[in-house]
N, C-alpha and C positions, 0 to 999 in steps of 0.2 A: 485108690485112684491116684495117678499122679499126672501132675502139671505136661503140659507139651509145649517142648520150647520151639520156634521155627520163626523163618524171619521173610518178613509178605514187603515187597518195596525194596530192597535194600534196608527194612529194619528190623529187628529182632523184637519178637513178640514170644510170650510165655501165657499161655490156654490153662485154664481151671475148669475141666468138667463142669462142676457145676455150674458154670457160666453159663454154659448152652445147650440153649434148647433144640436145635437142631442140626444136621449138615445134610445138605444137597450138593450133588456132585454134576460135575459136566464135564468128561474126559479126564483129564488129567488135573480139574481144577475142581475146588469145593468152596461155598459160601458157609463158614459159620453164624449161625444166628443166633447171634447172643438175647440173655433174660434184658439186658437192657434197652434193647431195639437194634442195636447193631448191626450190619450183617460186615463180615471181613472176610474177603477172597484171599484164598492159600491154593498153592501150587501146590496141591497134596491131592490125592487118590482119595476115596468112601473107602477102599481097603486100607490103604494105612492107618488113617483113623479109628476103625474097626478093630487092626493087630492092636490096637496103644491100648484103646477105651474098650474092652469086652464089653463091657456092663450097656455099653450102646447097643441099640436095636436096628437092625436093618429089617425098614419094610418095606424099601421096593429098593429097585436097582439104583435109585438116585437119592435116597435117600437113610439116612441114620440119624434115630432120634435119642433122646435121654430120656430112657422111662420114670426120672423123677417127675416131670412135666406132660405128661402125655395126662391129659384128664378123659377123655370116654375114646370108645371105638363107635364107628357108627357104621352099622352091616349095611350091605346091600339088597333088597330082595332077590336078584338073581345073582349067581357067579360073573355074567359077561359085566354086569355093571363093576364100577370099585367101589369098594368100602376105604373107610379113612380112619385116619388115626387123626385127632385133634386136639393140638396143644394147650398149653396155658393160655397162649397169646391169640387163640383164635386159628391159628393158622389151623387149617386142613391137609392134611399128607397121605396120597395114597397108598393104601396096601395089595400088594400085588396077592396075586389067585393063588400062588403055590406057596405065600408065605402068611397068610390068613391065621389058619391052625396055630400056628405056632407064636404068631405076634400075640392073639386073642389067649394062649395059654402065659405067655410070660408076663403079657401086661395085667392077667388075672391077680395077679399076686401084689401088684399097687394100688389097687384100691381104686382100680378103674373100671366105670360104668358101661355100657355098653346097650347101644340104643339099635334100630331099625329103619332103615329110609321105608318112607314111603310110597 
């Protein structure tokens, strides 16, 4: 993994993966949310961060997490509802229908729990 350097204000900032716990995107603009509480707006794309970070997970269109920090999935009982991905920090992140399968197999492999709404 390596660093991402880019610069939010007029100032130059340098990103450490492991910093964060997640990114939510809104057009052209993403919030990183750092382990420390943080969140810091960059003029950057969910796909560019994606091209840098493979190792990141996209589970829904607005969102890419760090499967270090993701601790359970929690299903839906039906498809029309969402299921979620929920971080260290409590946050909730929804996982979209068509990327389900695939979040639920990658994050299998972190030692992550997986529960049922009721």
């Amino acid at each position: 993994m390596r660093n991402i350097s880019s610069s939010s204000k007029g100032k130059h900032c340098q990103f450490d993966p492991h910093a964060i716990l997640y990114i939510t995107g809104e057009v052209n603009y993403c919030y990183l949310h750092m382990v420390d509480g943080q969140v810091i707006l960059m003029a950057r794309t969910l796909k560019w961060y994606a091209q840098r970070w493979p190792h990141f997970l996209r589970v829904h269109k607005q969102a890419l997490v760090n499967p270090m920090y993701a601790c359970q999935i929690t299903l839906a009982p039906h498809l029309r509802l969402p299921s979620y991905v929920v971080m260290s920090n409590q946050s909730r992140l929804p996982i979209s229908r068509r990327r389900l399968s695939l979040v639920r197999h990658q994050l299998s492999t972190v030692s992550c729990s997986t529960t049922s709404q009721q």
